[in-house]
Structure formats: structure tokens, C-alpha cells
PDB file with one MODEL, atoms N, CA, C and O in Angstrom:
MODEL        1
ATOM      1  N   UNK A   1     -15.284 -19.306 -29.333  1.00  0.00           N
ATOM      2  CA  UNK A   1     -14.226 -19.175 -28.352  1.00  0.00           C
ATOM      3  C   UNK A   1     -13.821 -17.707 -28.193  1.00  0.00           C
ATOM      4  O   UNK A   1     -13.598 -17.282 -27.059  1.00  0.00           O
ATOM      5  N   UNK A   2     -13.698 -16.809 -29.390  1.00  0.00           N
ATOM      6  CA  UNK A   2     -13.691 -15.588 -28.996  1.00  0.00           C
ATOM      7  C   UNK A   2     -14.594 -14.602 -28.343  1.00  0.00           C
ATOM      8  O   UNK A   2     -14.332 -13.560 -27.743  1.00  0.00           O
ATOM      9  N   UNK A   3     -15.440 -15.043 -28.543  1.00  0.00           N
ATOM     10  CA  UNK A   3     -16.848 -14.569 -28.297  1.00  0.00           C
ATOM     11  C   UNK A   3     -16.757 -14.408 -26.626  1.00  0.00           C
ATOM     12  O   UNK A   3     -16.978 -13.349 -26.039  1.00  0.00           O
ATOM     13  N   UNK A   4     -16.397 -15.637 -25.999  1.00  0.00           N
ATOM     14  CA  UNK A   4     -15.690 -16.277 -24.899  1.00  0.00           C
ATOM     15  C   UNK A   4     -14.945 -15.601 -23.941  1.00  0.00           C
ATOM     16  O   UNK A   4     -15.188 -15.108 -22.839  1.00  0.00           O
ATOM     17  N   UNK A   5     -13.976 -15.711 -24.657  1.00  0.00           N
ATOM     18  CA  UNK A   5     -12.669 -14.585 -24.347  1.00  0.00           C
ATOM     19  C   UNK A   5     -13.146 -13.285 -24.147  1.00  0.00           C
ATOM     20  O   UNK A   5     -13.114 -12.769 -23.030  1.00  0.00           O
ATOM     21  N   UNK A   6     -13.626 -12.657 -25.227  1.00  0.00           N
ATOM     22  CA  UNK A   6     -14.015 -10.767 -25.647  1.00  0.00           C
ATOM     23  C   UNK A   6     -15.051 -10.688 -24.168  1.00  0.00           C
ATOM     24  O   UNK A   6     -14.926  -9.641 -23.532  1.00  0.00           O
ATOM     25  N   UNK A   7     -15.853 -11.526 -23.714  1.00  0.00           N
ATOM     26  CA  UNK A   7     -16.945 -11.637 -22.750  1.00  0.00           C
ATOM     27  C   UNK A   7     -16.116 -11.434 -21.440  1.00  0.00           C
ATOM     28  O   UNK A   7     -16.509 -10.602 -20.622  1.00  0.00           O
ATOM     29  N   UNK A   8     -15.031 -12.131 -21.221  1.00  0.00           N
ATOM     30  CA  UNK A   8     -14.378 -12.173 -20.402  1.00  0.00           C
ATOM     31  C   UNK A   8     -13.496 -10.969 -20.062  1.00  0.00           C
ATOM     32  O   UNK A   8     -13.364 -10.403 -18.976  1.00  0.00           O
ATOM     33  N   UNK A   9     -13.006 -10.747 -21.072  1.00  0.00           N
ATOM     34  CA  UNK A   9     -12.546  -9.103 -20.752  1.00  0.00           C
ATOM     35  C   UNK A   9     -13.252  -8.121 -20.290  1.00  0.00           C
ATOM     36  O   UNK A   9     -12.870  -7.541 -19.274  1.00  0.00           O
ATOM     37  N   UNK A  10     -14.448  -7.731 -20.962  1.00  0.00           N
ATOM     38  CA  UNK A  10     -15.245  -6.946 -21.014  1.00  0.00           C
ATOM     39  C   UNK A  10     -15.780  -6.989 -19.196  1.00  0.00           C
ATOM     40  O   UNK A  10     -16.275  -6.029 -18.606  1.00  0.00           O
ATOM     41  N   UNK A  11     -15.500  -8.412 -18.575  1.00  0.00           N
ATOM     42  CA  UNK A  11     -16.752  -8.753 -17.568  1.00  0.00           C
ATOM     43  C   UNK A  11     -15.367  -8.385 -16.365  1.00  0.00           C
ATOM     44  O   UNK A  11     -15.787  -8.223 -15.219  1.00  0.00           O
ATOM     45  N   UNK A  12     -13.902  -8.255 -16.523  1.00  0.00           N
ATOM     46  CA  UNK A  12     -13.007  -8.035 -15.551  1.00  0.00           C
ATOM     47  C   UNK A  12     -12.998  -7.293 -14.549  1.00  0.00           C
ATOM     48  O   UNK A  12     -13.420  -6.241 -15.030  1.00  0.00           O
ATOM     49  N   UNK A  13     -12.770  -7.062 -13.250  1.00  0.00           N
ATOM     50  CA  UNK A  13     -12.533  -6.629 -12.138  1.00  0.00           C
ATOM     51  C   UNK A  13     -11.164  -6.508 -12.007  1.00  0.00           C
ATOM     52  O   UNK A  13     -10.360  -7.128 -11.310  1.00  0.00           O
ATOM     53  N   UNK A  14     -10.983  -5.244 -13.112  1.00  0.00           N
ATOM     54  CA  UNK A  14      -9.342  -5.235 -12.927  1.00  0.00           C
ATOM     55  C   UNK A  14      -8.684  -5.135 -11.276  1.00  0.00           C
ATOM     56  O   UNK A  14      -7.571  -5.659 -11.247  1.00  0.00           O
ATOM     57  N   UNK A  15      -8.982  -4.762 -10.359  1.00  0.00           N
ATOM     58  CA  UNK A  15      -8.671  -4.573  -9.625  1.00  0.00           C
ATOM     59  C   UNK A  15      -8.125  -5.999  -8.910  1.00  0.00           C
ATOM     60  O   UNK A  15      -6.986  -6.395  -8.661  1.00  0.00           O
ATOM     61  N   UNK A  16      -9.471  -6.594  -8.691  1.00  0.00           N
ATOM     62  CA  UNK A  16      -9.263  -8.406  -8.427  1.00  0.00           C
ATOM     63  C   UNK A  16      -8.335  -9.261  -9.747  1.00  0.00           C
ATOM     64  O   UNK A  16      -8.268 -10.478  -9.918  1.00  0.00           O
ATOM     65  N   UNK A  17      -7.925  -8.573 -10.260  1.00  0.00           N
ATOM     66  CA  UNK A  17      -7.015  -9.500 -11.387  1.00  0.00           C
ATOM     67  C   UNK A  17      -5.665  -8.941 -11.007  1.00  0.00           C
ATOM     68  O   UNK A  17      -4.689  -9.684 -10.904  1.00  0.00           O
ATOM     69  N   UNK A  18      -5.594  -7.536 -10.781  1.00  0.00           N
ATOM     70  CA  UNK A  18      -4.395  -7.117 -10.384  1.00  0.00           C
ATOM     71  C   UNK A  18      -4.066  -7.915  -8.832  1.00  0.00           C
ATOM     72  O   UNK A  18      -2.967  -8.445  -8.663  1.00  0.00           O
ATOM     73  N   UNK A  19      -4.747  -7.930  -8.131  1.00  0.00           N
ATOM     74  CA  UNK A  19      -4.404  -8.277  -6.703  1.00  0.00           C
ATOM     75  C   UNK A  19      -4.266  -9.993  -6.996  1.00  0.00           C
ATOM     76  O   UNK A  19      -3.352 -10.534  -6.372  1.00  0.00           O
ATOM     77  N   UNK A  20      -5.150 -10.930  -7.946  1.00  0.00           N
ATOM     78  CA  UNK A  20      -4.934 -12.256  -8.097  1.00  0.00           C
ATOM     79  C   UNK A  20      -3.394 -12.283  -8.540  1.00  0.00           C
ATOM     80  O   UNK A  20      -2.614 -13.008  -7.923  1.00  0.00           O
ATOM     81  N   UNK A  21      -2.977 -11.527  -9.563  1.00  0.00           N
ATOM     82  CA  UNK A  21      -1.973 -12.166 -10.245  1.00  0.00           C
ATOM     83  C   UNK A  21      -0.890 -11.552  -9.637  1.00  0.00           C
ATOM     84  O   UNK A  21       0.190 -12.016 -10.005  1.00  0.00           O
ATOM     85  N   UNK A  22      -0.794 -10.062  -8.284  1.00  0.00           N
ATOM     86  CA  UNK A  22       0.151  -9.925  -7.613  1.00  0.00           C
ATOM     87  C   UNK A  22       0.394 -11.287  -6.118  1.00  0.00           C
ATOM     88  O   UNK A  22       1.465 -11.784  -5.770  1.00  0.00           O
ATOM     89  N   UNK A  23      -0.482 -11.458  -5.749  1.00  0.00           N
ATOM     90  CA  UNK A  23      -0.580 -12.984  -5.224  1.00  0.00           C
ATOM     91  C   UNK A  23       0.311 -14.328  -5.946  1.00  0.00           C
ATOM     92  O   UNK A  23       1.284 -14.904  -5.460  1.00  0.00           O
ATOM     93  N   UNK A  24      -0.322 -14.579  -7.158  1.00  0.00           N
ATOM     94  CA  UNK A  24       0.711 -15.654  -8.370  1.00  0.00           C
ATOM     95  C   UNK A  24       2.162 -15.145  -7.995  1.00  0.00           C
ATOM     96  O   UNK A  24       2.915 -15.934  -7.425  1.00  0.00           O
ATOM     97  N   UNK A  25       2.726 -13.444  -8.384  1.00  0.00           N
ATOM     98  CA  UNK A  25       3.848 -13.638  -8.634  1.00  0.00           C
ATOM     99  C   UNK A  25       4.500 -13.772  -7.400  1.00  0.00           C
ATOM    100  O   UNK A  25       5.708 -13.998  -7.460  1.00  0.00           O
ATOM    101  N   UNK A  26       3.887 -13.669  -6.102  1.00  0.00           N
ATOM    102  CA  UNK A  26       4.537 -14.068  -5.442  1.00  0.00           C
ATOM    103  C   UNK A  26       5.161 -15.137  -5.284  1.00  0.00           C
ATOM    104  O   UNK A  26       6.226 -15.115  -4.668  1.00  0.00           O
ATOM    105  N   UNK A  27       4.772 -16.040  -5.676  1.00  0.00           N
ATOM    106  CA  UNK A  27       5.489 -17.605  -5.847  1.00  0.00           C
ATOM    107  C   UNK A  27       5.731 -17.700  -6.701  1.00  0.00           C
ATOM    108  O   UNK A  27       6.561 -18.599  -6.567  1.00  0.00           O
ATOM    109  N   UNK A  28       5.696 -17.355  -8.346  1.00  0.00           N
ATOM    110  CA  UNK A  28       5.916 -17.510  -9.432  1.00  0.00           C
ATOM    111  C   UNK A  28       6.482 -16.859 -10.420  1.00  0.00           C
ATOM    112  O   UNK A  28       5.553 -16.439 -11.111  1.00  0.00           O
ATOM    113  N   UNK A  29       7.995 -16.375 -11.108  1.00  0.00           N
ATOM    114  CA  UNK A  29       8.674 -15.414 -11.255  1.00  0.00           C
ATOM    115  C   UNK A  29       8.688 -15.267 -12.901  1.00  0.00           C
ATOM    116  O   UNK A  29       9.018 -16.304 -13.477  1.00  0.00           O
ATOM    117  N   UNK A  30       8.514 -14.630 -13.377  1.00  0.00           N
ATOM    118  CA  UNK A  30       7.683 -14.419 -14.755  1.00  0.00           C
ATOM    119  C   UNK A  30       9.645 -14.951 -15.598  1.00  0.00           C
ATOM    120  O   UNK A  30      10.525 -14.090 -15.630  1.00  0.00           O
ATOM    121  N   UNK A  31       9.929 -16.528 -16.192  1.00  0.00           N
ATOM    122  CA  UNK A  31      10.939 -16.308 -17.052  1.00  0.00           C
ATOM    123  C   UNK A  31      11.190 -16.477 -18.317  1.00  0.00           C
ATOM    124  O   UNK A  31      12.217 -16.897 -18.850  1.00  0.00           O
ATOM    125  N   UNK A  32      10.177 -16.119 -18.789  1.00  0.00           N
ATOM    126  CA  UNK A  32       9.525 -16.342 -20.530  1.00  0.00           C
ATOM    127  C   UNK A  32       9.883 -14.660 -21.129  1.00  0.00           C
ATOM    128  O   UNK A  32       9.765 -13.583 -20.545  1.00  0.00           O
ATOM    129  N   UNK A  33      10.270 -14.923 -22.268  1.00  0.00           N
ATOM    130  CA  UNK A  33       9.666 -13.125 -22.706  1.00  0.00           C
ATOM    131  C   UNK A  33       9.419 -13.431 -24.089  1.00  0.00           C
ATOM    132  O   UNK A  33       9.999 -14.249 -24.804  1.00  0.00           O
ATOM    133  N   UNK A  34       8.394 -12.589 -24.380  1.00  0.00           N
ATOM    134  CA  UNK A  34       7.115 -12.806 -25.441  1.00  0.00           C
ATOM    135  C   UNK A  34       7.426 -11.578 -26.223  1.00  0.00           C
ATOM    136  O   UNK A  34       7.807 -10.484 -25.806  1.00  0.00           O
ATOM    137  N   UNK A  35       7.188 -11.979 -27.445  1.00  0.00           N
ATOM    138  CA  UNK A  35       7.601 -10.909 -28.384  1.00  0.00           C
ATOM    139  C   UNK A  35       6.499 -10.570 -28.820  1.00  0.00           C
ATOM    140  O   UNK A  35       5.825 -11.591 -28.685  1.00  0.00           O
ATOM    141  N   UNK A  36       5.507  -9.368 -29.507  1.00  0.00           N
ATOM    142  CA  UNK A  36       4.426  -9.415 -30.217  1.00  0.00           C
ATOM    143  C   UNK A  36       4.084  -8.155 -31.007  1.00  0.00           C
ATOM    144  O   UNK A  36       4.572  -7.126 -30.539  1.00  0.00           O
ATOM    145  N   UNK A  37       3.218  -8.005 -32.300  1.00  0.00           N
ATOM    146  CA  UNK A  37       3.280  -7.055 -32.678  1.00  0.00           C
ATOM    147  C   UNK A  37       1.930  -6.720 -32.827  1.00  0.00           C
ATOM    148  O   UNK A  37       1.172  -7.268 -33.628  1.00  0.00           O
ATOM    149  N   UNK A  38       1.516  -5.478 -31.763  1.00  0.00           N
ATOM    150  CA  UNK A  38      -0.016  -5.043 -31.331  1.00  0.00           C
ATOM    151  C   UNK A  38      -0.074  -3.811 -31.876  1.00  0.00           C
ATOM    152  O   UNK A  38       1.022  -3.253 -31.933  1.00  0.00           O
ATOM    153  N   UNK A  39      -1.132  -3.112 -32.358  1.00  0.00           N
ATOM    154  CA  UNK A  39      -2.112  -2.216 -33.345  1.00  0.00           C
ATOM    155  C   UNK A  39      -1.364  -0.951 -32.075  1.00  0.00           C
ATOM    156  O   UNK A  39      -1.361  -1.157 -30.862  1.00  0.00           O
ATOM    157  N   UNK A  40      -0.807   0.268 -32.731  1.00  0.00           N
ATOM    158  CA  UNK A  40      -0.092   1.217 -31.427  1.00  0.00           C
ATOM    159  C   UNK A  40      -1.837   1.467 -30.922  1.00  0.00           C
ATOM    160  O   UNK A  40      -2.107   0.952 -29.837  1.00  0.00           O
ATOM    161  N   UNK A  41      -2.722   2.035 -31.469  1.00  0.00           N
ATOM    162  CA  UNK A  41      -3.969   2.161 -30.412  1.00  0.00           C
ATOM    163  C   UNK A  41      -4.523   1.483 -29.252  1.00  0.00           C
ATOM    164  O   UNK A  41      -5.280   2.047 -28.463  1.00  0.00           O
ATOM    165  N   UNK A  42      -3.933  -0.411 -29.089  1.00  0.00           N
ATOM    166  CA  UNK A  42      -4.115  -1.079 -28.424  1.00  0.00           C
ATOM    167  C   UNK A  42      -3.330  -0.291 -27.576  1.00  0.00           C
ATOM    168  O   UNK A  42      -4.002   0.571 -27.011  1.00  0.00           O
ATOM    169  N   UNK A  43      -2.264  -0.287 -27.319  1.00  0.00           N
ATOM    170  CA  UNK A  43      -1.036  -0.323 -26.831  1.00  0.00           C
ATOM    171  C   UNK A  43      -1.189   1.131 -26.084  1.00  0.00           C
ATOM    172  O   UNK A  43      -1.405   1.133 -24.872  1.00  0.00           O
ATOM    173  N   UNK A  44      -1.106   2.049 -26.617  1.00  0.00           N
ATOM    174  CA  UNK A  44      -1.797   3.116 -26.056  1.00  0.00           C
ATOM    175  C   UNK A  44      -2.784   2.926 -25.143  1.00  0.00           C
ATOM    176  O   UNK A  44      -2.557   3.174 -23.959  1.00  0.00           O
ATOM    177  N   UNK A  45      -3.704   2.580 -25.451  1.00  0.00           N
ATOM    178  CA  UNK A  45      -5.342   2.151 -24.281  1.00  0.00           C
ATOM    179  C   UNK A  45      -4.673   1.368 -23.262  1.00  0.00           C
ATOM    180  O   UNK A  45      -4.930   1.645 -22.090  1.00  0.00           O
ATOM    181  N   UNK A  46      -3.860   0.439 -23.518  1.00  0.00           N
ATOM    182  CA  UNK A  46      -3.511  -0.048 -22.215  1.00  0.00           C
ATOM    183  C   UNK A  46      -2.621   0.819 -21.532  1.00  0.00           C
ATOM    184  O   UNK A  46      -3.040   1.135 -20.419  1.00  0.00           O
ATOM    185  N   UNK A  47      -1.245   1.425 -21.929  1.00  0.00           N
ATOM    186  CA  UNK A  47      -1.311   2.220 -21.448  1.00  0.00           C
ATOM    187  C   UNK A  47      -1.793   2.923 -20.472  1.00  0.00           C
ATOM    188  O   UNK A  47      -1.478   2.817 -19.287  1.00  0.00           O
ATOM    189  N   UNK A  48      -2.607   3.696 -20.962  1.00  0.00           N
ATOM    190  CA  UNK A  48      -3.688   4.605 -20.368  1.00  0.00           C
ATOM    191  C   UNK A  48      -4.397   4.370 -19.150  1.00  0.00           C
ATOM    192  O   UNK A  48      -4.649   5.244 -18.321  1.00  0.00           O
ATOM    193  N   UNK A  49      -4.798   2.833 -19.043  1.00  0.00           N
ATOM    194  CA  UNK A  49      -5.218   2.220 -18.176  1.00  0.00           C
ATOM    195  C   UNK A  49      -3.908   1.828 -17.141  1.00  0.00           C
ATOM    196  O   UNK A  49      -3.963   2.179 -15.962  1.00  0.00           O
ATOM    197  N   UNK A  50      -2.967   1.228 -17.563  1.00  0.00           N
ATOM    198  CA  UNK A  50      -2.381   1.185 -16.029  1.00  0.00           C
ATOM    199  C   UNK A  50      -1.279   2.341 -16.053  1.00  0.00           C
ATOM    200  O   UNK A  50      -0.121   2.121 -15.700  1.00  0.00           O
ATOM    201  N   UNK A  51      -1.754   3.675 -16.525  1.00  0.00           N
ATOM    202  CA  UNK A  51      -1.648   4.758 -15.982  1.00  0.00           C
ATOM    203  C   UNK A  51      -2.649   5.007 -14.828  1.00  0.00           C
ATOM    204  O   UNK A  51      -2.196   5.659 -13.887  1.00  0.00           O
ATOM    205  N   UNK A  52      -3.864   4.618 -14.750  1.00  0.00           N
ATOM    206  CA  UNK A  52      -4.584   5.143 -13.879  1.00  0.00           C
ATOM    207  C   UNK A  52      -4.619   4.050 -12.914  1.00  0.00           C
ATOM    208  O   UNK A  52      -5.092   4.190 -11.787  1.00  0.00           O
ATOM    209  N   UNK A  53      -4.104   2.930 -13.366  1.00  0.00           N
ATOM    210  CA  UNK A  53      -3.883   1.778 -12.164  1.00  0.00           C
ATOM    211  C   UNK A  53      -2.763   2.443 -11.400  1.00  0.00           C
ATOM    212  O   UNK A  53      -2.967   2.574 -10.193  1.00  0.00           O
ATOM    213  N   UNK A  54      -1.404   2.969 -11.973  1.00  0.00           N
ATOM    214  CA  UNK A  54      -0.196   3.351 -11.393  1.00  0.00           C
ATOM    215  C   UNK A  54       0.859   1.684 -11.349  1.00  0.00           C
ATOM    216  O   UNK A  54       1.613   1.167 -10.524  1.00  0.00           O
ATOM    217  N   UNK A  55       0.465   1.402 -12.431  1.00  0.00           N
ATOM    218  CA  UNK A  55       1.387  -0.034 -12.777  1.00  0.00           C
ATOM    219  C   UNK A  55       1.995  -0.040 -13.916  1.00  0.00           C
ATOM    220  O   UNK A  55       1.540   0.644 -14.832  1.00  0.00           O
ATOM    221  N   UNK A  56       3.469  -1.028 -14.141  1.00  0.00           N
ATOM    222  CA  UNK A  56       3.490  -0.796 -15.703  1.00  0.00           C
ATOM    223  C   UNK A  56       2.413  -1.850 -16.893  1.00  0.00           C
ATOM    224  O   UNK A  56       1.715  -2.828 -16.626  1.00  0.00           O
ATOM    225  N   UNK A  57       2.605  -1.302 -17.945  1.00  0.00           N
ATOM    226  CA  UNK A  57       1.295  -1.995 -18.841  1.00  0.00           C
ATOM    227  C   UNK A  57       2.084  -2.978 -18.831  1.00  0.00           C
ATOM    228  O   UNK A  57       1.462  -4.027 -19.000  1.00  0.00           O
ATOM    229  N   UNK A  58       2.976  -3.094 -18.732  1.00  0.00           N
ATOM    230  CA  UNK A  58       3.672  -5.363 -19.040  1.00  0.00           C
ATOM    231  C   UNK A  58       2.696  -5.719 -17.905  1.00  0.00           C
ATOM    232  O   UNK A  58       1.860  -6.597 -18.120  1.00  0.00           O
ATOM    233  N   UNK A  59       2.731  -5.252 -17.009  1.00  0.00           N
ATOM    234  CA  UNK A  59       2.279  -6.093 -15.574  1.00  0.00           C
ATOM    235  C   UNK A  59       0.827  -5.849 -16.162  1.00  0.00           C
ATOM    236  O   UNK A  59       0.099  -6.822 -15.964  1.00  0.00           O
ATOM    237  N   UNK A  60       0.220  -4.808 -16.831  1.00  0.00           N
ATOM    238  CA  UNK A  60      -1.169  -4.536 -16.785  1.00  0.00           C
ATOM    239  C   UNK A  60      -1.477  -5.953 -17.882  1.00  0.00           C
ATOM    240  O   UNK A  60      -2.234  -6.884 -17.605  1.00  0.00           O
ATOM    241  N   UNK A  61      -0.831  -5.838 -18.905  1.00  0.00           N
ATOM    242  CA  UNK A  61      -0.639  -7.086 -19.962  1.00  0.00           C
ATOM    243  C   UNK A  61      -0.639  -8.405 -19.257  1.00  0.00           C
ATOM    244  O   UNK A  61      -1.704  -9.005 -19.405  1.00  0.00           O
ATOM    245  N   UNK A  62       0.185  -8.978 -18.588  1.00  0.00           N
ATOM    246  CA  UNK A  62       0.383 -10.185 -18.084  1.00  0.00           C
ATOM    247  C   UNK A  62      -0.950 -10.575 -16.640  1.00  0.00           C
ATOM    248  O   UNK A  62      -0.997 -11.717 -16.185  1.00  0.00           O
ATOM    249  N   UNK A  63      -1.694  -9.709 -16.223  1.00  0.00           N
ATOM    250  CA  UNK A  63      -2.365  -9.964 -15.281  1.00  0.00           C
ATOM    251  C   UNK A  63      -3.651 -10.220 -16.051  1.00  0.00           C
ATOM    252  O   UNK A  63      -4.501 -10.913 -15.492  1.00  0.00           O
ATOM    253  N   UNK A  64      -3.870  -9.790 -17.148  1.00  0.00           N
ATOM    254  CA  UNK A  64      -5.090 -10.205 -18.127  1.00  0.00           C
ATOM    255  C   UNK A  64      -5.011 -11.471 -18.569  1.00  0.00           C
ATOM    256  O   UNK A  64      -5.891 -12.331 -18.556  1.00  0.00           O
ATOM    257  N   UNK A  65      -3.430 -11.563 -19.129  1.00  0.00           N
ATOM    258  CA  UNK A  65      -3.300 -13.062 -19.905  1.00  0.00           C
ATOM    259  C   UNK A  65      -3.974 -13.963 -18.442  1.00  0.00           C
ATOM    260  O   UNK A  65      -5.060 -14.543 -18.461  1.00  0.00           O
ATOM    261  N   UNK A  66      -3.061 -13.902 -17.263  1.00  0.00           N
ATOM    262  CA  UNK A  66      -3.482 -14.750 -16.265  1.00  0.00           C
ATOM    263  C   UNK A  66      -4.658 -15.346 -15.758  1.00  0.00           C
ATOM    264  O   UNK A  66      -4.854 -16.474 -15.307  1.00  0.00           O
ATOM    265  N   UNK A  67      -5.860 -13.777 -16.013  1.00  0.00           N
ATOM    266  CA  UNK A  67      -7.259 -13.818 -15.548  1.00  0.00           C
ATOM    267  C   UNK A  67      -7.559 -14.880 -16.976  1.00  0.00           C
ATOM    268  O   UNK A  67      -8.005 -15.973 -16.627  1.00  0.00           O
ATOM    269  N   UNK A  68      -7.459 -14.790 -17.834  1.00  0.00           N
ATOM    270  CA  UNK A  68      -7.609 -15.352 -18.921  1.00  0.00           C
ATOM    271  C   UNK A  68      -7.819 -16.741 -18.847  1.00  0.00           C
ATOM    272  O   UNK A  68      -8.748 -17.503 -19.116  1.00  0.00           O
ATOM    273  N   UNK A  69      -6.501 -16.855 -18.333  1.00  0.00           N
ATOM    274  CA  UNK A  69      -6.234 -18.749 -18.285  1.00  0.00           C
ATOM    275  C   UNK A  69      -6.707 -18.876 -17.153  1.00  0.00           C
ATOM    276  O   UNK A  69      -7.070 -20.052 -17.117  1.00  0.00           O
ATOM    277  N   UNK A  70      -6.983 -18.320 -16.010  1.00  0.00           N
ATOM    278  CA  UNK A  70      -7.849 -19.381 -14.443  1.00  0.00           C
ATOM    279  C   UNK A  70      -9.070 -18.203 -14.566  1.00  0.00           C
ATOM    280  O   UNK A  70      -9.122 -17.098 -14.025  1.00  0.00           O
ATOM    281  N   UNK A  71      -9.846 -18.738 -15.307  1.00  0.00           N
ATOM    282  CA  UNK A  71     -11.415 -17.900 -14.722  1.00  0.00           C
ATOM    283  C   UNK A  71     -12.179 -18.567 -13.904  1.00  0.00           C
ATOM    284  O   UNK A  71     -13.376 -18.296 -13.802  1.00  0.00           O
ATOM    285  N   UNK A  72     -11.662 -19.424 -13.285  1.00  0.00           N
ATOM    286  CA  UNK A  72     -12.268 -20.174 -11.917  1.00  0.00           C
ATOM    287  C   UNK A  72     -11.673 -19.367 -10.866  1.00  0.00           C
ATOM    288  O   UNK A  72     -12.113 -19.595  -9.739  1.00  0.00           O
ATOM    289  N   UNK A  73     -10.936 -18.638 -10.952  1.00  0.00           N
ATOM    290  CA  UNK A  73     -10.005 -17.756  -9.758  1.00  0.00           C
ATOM    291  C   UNK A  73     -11.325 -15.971  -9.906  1.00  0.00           C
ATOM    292  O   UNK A  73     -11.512 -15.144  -9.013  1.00  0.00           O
ATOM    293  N   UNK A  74     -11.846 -15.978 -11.098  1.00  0.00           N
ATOM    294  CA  UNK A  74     -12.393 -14.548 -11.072  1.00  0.00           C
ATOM    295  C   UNK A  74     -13.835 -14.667 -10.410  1.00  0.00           C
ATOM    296  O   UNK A  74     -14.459 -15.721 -10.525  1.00  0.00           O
ATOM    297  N   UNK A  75     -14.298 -13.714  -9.799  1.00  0.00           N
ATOM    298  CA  UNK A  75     -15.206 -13.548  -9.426  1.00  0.00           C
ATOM    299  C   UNK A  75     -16.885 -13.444 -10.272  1.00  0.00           C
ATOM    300  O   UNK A  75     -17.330 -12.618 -11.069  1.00  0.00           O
ATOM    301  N   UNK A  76     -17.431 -14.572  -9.712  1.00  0.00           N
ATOM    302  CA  UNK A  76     -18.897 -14.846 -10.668  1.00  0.00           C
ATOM    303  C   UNK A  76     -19.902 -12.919 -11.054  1.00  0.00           C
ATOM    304  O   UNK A  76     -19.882 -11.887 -10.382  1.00  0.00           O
ATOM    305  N   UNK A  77     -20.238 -13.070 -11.676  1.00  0.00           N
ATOM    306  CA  UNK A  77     -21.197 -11.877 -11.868  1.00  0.00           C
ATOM    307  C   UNK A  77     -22.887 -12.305 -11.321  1.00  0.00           C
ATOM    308  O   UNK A  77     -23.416 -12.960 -12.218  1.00  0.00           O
ATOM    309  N   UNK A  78     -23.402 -12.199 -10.667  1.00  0.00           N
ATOM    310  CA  UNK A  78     -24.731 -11.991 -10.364  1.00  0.00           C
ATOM    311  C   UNK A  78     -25.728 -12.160 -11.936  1.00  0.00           C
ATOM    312  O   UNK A  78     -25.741 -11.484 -12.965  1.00  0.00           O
ATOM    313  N   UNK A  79     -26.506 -13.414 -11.498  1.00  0.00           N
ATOM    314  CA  UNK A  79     -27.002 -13.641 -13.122  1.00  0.00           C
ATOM    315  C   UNK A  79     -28.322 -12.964 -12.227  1.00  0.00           C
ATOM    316  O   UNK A  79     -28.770 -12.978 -11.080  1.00  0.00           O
ATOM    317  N   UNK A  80     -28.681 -12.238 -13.866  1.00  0.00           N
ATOM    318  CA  UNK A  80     -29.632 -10.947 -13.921  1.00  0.00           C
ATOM    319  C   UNK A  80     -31.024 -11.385 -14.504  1.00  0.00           C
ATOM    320  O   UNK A  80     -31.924 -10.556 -14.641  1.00  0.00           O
TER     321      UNK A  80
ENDMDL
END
């Protein structure tokens, strides 16, 4: 199952995950809050990344969890 998951990250179109899950929140208003305690290097890298998205990393965070749970919503990869 991780194996799974790690595949799935690795295979993301952040771009199409950002635009899927700005779509979701349009109808759907985030009222949970999640507590967690992540490695600061993670945390940093993401960061970093939706620095260059120009988003905050919660939103960069929560649009992964999303792609996560509907990978029928992500776009197939071209089998090689």
C-alpha cells in the first residue's frame, strides 16, 4: 500500500491537483484542523514547492491529501 501511495506522489501533476482540489473547494469548505508532527526537512521541501507554486503549503498539503483519496480524478500516465 505504500509502495502505492509513494508511486502516486512521485507520478503527480501538481498543477492538475492544484486546479482539481481548487475546483473541490469551491463547494467544499475545509472544517477539520489536523494536528501533526512532520520531520522540519519535509516541511521545508514543501515549502519550497508552493513557494514556486505561489500558494500556501497548507493548501499545497491538503491538495495532495485530496489527489490521494480520488485517483480516479488524476490523470492516467501513458503506459510505456
Amino acid at each position: 500500500m505504500t509502495n502505492v501511495i509513494m508511486q502516486q506522489l512521485f507520478t503527480m501533476n501538481l498543477e492538475s491537483v492544484l486546479k482539481d482540489y481548487a475546483a473541490y473547494r469551491a463547494f467544499h469548505k475545509s472544517d477539520c484542523i489536523v494536528n501533526m508532527r512532520i520531520p522540519h526537512q519535509i516541511i521545508d521541501k514543501v515549502k519550497e514547492i508552493s513557494d514556486t507554486q505561489h500558494i500556501p503549503y497548507q493548501s499545497l498539503i491538503s491538495s495532495v491529501l485530496f489527489a490521494l483519496i480520488n485517483p480516479d480524478e488524476q490523470p492516467k500516465k501513458e503506459e510505456q
